[in-house]
N, CA, C, O and CB atoms as a CASP TS submission, in Angstrom:
PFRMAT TS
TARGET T0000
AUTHOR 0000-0000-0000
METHOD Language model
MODEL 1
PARENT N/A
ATOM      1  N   UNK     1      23.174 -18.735  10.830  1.00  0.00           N
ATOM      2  CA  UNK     1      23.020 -19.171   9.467  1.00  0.00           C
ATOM      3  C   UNK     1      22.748 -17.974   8.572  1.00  0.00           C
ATOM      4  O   UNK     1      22.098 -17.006   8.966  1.00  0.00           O
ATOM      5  CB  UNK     1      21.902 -20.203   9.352  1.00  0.00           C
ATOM      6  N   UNK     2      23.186 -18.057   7.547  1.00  0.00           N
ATOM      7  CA  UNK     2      23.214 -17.100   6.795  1.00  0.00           C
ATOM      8  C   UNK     2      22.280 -17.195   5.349  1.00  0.00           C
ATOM      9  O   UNK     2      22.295 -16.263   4.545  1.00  0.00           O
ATOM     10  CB  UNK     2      24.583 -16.936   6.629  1.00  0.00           C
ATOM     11  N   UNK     3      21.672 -18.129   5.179  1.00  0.00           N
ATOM     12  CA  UNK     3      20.755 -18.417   4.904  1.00  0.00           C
ATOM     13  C   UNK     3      19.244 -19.332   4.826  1.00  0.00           C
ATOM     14  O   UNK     3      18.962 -20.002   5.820  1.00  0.00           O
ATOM     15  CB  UNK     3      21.186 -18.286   4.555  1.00  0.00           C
ATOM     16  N   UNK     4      18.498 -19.341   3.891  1.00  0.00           N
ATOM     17  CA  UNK     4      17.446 -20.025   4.766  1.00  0.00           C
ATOM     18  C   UNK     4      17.157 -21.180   3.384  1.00  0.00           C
ATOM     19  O   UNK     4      16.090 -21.070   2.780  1.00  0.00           O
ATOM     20  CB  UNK     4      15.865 -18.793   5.417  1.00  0.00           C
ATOM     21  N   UNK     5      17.997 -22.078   3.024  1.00  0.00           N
ATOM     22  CA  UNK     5      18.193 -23.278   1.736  1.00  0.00           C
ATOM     23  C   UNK     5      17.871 -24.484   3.289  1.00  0.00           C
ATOM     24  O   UNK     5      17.246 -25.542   3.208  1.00  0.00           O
ATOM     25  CB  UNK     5      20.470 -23.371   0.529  1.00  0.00           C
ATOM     26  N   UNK     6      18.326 -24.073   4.213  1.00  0.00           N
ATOM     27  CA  UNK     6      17.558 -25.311   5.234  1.00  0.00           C
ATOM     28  C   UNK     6      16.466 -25.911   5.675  1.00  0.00           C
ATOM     29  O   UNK     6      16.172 -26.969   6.230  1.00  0.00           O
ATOM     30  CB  UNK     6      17.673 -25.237   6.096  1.00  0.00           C
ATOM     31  N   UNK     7      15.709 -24.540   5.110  1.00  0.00           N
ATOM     32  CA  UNK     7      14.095 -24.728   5.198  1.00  0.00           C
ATOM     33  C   UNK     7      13.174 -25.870   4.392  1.00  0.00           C
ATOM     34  O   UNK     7      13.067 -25.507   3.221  1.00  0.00           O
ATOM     35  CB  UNK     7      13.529 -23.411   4.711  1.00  0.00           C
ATOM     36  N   UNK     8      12.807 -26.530   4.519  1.00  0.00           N
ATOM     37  CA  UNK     8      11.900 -27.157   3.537  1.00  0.00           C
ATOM     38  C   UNK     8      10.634 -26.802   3.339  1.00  0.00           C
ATOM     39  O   UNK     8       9.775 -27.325   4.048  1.00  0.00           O
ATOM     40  CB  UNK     8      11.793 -28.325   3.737  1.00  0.00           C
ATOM     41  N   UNK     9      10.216 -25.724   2.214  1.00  0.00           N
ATOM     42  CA  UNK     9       8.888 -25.119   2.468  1.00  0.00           C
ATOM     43  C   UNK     9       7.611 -25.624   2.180  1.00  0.00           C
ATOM     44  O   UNK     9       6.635 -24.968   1.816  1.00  0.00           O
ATOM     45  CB  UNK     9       8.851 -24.092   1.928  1.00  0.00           C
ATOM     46  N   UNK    10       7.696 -27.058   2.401  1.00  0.00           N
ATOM     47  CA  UNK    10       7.225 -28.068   2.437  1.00  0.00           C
ATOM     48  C   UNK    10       6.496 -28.655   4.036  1.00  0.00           C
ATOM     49  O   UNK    10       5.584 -29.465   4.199  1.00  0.00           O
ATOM     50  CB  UNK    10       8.280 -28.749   1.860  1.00  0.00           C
ATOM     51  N   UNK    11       6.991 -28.185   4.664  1.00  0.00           N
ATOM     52  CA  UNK    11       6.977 -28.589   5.947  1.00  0.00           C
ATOM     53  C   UNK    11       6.816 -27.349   6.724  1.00  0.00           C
ATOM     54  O   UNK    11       7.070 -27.431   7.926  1.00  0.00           O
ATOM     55  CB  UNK    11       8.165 -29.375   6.304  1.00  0.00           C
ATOM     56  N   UNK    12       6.472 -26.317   6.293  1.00  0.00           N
ATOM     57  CA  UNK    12       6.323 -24.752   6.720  1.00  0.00           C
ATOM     58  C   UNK    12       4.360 -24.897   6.687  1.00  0.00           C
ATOM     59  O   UNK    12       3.722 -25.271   5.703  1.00  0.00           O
ATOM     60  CB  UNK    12       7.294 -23.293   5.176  1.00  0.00           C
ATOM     61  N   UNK    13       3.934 -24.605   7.643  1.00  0.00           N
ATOM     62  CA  UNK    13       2.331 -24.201   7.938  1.00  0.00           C
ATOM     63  C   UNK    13       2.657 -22.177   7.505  1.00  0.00           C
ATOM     64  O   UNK    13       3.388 -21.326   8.011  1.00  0.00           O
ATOM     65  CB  UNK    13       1.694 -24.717  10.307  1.00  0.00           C
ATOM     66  N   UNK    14       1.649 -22.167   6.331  1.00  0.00           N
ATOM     67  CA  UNK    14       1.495 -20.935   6.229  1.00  0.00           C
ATOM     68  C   UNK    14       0.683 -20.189   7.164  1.00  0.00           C
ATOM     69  O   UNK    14       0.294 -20.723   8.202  1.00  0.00           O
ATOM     70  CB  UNK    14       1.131 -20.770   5.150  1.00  0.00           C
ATOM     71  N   UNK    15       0.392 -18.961   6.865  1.00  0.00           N
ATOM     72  CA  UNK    15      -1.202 -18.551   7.419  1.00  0.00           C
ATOM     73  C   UNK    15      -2.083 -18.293   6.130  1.00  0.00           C
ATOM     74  O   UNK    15      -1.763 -17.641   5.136  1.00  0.00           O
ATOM     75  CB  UNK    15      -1.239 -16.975   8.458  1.00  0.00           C
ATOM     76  N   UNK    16      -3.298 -18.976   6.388  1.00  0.00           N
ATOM     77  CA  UNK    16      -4.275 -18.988   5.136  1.00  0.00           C
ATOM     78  C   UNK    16      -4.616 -17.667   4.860  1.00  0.00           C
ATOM     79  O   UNK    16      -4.741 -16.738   5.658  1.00  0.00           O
ATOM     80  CB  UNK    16      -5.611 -19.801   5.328  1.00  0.00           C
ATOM     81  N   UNK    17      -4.747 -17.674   3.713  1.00  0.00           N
ATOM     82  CA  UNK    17      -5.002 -16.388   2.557  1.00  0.00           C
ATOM     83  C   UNK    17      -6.236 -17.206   2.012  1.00  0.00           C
ATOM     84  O   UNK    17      -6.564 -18.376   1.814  1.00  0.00           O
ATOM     85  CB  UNK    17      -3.519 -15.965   1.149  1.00  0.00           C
ATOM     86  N   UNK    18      -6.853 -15.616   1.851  1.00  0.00           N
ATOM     87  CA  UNK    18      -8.544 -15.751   1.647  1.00  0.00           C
ATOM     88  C   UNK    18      -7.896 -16.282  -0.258  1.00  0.00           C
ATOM     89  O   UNK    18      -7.087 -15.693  -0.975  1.00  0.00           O
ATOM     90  CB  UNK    18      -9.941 -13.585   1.988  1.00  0.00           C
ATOM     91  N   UNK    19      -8.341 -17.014  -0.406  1.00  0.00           N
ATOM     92  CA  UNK    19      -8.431 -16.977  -2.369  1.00  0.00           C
ATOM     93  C   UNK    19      -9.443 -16.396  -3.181  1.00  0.00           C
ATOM     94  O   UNK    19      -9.266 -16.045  -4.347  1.00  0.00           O
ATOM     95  CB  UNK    19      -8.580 -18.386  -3.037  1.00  0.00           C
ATOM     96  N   UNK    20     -10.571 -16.293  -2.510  1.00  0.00           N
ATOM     97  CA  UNK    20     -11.930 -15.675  -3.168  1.00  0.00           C
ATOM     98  C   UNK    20     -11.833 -13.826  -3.261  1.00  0.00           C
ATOM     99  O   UNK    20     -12.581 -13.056  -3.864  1.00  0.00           O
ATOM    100  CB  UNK    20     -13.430 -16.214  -1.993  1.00  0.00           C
ATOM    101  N   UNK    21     -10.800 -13.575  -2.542  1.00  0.00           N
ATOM    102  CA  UNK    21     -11.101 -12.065  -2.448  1.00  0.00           C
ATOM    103  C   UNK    21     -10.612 -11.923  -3.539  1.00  0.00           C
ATOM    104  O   UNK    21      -9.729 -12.596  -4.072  1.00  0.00           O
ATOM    105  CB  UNK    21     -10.569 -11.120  -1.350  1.00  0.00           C
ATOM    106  N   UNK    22     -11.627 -10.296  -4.242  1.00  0.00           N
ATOM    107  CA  UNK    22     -11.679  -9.780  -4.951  1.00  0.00           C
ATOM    108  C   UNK    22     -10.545  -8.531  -5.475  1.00  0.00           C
ATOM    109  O   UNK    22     -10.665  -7.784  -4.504  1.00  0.00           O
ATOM    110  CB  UNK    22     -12.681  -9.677  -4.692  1.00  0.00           C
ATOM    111  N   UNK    23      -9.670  -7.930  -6.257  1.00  0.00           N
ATOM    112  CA  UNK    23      -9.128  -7.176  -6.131  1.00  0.00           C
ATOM    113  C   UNK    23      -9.564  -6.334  -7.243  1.00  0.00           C
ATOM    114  O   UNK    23     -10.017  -6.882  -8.248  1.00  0.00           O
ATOM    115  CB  UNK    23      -8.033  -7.523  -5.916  1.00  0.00           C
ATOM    116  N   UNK    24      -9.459  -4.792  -7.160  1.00  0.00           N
ATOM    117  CA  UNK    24      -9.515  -3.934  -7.389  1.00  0.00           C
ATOM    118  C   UNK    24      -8.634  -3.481  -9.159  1.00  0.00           C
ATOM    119  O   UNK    24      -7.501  -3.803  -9.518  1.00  0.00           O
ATOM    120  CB  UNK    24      -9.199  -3.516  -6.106  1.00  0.00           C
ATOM    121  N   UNK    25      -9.348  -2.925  -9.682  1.00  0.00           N
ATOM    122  CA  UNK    25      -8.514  -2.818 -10.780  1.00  0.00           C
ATOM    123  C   UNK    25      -7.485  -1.895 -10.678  1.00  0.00           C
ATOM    124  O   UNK    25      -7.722  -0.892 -10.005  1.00  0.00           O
ATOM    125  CB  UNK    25      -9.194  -2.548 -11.843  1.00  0.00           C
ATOM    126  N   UNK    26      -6.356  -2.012 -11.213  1.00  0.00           N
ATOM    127  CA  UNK    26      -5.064  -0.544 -11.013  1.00  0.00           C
ATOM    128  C   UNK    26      -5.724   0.132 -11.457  1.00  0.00           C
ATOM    129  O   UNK    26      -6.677  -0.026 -12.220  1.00  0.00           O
ATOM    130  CB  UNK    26      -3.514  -0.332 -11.734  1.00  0.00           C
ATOM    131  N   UNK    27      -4.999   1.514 -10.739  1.00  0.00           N
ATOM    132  CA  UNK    27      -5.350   3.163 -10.959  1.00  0.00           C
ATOM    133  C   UNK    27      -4.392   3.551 -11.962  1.00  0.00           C
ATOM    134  O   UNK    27      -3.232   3.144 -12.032  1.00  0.00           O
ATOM    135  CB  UNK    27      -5.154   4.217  -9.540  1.00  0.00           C
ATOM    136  N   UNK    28      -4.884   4.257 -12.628  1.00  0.00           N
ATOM    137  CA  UNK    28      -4.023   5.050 -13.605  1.00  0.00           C
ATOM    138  C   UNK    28      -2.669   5.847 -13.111  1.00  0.00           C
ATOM    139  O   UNK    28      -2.673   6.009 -11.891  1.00  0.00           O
ATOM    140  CB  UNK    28      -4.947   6.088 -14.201  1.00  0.00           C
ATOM    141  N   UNK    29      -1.639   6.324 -13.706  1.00  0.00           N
ATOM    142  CA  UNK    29      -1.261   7.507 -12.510  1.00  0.00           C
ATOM    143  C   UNK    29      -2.030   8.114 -12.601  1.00  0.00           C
ATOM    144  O   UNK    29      -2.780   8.245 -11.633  1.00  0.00           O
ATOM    145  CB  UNK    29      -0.145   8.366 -12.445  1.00  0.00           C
ATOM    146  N   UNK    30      -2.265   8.792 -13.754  1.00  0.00           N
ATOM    147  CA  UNK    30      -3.012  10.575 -13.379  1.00  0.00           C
ATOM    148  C   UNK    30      -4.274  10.112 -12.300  1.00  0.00           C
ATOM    149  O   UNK    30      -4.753  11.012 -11.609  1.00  0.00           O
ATOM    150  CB  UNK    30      -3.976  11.645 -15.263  1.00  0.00           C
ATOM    151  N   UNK    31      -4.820   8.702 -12.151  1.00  0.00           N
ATOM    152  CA  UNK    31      -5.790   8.508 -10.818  1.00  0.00           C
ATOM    153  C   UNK    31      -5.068   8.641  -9.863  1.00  0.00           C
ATOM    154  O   UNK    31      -5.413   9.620  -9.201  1.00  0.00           O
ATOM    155  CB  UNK    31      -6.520   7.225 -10.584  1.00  0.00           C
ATOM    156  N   UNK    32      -3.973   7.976  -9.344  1.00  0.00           N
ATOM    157  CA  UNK    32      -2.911   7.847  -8.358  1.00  0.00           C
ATOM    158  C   UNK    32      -2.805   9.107  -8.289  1.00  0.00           C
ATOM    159  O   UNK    32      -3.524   9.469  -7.358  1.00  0.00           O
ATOM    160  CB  UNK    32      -1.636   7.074  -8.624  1.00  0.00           C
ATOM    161  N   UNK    33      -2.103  10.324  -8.950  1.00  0.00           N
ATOM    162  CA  UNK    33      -1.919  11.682  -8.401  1.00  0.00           C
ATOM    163  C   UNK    33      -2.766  12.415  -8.128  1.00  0.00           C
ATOM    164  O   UNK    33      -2.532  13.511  -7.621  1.00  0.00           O
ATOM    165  CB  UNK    33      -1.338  12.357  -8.987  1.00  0.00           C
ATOM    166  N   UNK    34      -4.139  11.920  -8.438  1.00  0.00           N
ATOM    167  CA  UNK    34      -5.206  12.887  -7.974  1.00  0.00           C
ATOM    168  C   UNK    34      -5.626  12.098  -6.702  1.00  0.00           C
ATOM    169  O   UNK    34      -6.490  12.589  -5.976  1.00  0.00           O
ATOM    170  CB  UNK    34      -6.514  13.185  -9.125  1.00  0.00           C
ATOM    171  N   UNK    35      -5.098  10.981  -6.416  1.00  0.00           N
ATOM    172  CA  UNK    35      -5.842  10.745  -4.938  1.00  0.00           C
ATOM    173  C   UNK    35      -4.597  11.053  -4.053  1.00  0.00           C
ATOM    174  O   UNK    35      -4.782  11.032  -2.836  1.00  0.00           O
ATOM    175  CB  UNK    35      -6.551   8.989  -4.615  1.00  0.00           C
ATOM    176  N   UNK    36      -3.560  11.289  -4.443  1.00  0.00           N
ATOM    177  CA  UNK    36      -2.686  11.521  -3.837  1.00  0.00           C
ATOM    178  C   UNK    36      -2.829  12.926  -2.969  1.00  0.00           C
ATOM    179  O   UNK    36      -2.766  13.183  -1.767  1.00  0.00           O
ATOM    180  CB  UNK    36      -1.733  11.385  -4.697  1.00  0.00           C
ATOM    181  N   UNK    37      -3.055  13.719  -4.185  1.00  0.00           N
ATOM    182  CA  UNK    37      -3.594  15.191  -3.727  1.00  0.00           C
ATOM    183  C   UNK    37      -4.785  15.629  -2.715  1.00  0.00           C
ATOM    184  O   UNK    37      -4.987  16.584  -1.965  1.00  0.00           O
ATOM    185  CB  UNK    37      -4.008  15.791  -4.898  1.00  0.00           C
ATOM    186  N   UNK    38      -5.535  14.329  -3.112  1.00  0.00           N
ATOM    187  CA  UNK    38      -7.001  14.679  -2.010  1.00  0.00           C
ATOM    188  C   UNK    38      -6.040  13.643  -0.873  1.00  0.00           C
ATOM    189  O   UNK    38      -6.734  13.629   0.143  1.00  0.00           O
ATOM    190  CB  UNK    38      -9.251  13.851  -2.688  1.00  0.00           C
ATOM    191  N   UNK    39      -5.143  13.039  -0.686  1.00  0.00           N
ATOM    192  CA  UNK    39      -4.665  12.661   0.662  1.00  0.00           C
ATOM    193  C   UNK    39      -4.374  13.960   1.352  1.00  0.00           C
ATOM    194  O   UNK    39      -5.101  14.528   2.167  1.00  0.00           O
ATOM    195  CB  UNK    39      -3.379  11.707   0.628  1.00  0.00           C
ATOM    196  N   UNK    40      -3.149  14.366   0.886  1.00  0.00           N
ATOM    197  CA  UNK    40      -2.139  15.296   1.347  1.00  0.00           C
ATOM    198  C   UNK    40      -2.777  16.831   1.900  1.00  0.00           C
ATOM    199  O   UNK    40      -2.342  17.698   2.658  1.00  0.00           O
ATOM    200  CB  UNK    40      -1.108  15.490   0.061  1.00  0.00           C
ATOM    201  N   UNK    41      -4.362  16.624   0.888  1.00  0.00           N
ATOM    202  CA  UNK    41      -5.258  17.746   1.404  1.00  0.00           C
ATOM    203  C   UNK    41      -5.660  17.154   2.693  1.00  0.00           C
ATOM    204  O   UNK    41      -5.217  17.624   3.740  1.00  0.00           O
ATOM    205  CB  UNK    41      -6.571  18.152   0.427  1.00  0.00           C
ATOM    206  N   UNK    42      -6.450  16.177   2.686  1.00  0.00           N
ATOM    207  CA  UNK    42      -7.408  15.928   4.060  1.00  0.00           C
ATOM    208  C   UNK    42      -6.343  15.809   5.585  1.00  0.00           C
ATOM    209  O   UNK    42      -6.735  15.875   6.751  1.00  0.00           O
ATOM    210  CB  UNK    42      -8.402  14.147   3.794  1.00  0.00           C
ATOM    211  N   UNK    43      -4.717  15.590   5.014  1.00  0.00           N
ATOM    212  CA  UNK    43      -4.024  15.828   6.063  1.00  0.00           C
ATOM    213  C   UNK    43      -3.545  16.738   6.173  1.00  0.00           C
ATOM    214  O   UNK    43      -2.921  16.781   7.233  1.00  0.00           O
ATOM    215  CB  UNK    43      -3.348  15.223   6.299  1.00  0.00           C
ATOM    216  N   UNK    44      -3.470  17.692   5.539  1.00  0.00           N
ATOM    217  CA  UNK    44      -3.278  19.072   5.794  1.00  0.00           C
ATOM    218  C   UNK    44      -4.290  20.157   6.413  1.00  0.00           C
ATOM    219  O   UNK    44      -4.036  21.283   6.841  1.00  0.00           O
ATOM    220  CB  UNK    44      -2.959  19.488   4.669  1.00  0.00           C
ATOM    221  N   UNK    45      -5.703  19.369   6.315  1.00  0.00           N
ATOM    222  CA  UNK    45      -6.542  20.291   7.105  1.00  0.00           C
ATOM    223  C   UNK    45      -6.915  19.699   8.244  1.00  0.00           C
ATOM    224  O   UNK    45      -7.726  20.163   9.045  1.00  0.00           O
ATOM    225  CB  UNK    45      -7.701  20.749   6.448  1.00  0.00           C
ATOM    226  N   UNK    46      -6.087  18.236   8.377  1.00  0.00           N
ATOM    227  CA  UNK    46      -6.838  17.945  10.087  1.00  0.00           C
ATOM    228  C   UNK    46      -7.823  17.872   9.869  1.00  0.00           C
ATOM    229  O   UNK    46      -8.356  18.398   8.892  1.00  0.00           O
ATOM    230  CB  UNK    46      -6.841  18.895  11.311  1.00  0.00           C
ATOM    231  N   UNK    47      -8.716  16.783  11.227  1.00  0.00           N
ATOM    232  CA  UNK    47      -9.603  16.451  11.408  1.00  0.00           C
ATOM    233  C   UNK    47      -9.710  15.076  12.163  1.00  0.00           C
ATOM    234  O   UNK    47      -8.891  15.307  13.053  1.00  0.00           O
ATOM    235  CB  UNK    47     -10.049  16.627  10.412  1.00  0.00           C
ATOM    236  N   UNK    48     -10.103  13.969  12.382  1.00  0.00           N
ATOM    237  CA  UNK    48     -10.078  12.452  12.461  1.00  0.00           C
ATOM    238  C   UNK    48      -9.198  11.196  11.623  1.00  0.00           C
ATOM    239  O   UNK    48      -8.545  10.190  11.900  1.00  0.00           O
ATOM    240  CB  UNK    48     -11.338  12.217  12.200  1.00  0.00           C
ATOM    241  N   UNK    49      -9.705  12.072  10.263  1.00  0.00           N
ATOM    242  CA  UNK    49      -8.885  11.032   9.210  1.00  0.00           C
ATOM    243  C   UNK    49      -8.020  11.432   8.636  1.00  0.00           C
ATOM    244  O   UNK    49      -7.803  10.915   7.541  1.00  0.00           O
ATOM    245  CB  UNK    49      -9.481  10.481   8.207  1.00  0.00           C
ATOM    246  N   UNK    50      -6.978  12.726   9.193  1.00  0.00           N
ATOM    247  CA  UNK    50      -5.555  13.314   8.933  1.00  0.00           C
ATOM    248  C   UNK    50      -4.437  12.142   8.884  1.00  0.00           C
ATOM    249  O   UNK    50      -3.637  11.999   7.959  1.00  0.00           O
ATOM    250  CB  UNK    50      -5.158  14.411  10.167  1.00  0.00           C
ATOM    251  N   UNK    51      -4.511  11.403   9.935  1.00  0.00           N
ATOM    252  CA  UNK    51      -3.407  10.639  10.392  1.00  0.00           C
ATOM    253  C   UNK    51      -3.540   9.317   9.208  1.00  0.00           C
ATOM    254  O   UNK    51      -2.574   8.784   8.662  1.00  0.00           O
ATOM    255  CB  UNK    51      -3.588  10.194  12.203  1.00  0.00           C
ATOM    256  N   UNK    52      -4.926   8.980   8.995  1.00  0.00           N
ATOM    257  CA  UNK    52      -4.883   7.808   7.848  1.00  0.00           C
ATOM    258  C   UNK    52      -4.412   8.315   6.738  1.00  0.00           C
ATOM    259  O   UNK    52      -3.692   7.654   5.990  1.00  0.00           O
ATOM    260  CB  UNK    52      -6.210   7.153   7.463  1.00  0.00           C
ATOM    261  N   UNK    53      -4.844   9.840   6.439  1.00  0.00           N
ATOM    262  CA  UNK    53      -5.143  10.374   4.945  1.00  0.00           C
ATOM    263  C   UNK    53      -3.101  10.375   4.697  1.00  0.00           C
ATOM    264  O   UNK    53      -2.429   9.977   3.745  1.00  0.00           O
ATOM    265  CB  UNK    53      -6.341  12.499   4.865  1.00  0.00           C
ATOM    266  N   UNK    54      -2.763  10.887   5.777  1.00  0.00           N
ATOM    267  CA  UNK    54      -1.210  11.381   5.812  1.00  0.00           C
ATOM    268  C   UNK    54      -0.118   9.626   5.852  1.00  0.00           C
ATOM    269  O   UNK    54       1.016   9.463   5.401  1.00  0.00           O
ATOM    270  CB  UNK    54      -0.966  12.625   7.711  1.00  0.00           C
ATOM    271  N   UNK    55      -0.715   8.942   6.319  1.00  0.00           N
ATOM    272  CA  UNK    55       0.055   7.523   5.720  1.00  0.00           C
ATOM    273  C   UNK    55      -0.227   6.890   4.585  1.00  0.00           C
ATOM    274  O   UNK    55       0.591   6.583   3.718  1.00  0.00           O
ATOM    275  CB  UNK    55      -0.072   6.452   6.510  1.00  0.00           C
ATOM    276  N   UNK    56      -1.961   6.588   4.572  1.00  0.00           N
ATOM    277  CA  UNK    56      -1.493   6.321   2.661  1.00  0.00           C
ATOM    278  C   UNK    56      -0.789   7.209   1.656  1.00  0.00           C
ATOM    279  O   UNK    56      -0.113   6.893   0.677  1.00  0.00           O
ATOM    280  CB  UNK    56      -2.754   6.198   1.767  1.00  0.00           C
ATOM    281  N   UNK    57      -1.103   8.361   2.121  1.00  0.00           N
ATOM    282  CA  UNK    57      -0.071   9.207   0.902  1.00  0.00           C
ATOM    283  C   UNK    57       1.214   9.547   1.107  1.00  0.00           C
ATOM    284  O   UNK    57       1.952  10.299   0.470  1.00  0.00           O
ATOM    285  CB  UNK    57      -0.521  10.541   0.528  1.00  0.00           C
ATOM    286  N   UNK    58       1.400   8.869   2.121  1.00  0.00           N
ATOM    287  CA  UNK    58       3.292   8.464   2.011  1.00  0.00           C
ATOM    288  C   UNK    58       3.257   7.464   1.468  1.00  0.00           C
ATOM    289  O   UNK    58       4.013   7.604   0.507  1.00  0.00           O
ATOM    290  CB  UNK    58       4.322   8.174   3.352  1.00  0.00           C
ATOM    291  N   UNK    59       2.648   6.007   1.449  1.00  0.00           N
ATOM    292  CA  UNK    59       2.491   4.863   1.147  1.00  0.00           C
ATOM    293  C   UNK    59       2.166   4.823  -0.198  1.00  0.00           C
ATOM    294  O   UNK    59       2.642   3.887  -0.841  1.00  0.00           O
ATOM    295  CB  UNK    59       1.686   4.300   1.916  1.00  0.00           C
ATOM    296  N   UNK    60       1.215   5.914  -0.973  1.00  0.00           N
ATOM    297  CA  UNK    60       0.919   5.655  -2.428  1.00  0.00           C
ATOM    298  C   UNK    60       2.127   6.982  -2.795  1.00  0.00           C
ATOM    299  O   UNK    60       2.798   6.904  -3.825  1.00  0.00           O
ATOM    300  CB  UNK    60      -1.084   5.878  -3.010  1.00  0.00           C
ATOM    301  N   UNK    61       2.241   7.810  -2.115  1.00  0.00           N
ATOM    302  CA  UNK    61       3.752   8.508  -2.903  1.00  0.00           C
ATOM    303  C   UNK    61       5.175   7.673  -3.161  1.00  0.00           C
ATOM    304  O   UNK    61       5.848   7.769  -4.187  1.00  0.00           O
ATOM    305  CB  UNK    61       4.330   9.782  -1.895  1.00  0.00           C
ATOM    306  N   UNK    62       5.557   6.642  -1.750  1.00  0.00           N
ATOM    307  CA  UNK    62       6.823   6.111  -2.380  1.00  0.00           C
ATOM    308  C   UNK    62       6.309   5.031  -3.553  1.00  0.00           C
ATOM    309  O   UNK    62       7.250   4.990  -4.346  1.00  0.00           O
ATOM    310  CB  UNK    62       7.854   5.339  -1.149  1.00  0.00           C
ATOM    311  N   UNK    63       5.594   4.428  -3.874  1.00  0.00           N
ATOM    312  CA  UNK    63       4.899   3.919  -5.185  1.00  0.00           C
ATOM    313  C   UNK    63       4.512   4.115  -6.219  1.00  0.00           C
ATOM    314  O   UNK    63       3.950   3.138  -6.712  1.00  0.00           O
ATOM    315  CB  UNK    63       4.256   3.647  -5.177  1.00  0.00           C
ATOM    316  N   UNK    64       4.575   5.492  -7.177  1.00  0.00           N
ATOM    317  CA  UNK    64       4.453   6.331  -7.835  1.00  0.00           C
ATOM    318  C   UNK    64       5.471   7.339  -8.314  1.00  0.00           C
ATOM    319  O   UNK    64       5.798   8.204  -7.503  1.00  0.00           O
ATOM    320  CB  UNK    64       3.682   6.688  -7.380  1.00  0.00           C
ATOM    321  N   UNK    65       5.907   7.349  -9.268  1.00  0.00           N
ATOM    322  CA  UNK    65       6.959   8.344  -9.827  1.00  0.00           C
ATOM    323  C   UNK    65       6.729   9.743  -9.448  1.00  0.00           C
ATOM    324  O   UNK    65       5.553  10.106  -9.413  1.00  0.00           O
ATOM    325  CB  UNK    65       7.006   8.309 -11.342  1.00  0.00           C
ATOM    326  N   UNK    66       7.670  10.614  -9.151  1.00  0.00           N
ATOM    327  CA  UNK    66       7.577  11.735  -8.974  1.00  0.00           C
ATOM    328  C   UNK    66       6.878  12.528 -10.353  1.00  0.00           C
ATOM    329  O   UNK    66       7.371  12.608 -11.479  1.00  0.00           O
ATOM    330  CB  UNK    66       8.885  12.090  -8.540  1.00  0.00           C
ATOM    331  N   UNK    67       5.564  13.081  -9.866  1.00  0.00           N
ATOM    332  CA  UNK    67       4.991  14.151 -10.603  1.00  0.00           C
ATOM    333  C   UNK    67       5.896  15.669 -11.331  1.00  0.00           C
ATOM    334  O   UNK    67       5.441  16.536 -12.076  1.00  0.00           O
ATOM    335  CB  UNK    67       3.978  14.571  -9.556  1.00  0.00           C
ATOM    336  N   UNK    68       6.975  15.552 -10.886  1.00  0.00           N
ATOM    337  CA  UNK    68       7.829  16.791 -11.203  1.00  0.00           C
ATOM    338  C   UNK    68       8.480  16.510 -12.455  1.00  0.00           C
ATOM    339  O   UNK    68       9.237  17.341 -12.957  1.00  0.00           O
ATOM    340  CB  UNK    68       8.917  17.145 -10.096  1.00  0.00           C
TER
END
């Protein structure tokens, strides 16, 4: 099948989503490029939290316009 108009999403069990959680206000860019920078630092010097620091800031770089 090539598409999914067969579904009745009516009859689909989701998985529950919290509703009470709280979210965060957006970052500015110029916030976004400065945490970007303290990513790309803390994975550039190694340590424990290289490997986290080095995926969110692939993750908040493809999300963000190029600084150039």
């Amino acid at each position: 099948m090539d598409s999914f108009e067969h579904l009745d999403l009516d009859e689909i069990d989701f998985a529950p989503v919290e509703h009470d959680t709280e979210r965060l206000r957006l970052l500015t860019l110029d916030e976004a490029y400065e945490l970007l920078r303290v990513l790309r630092t803390a994975a550039e010097e190694g340590g424990t939290a290289a490997g986290e620091a080095d995926r969110l800031a692939r993750e908040i770089g493809a999300r963000i316009p190029s600084a150039d």
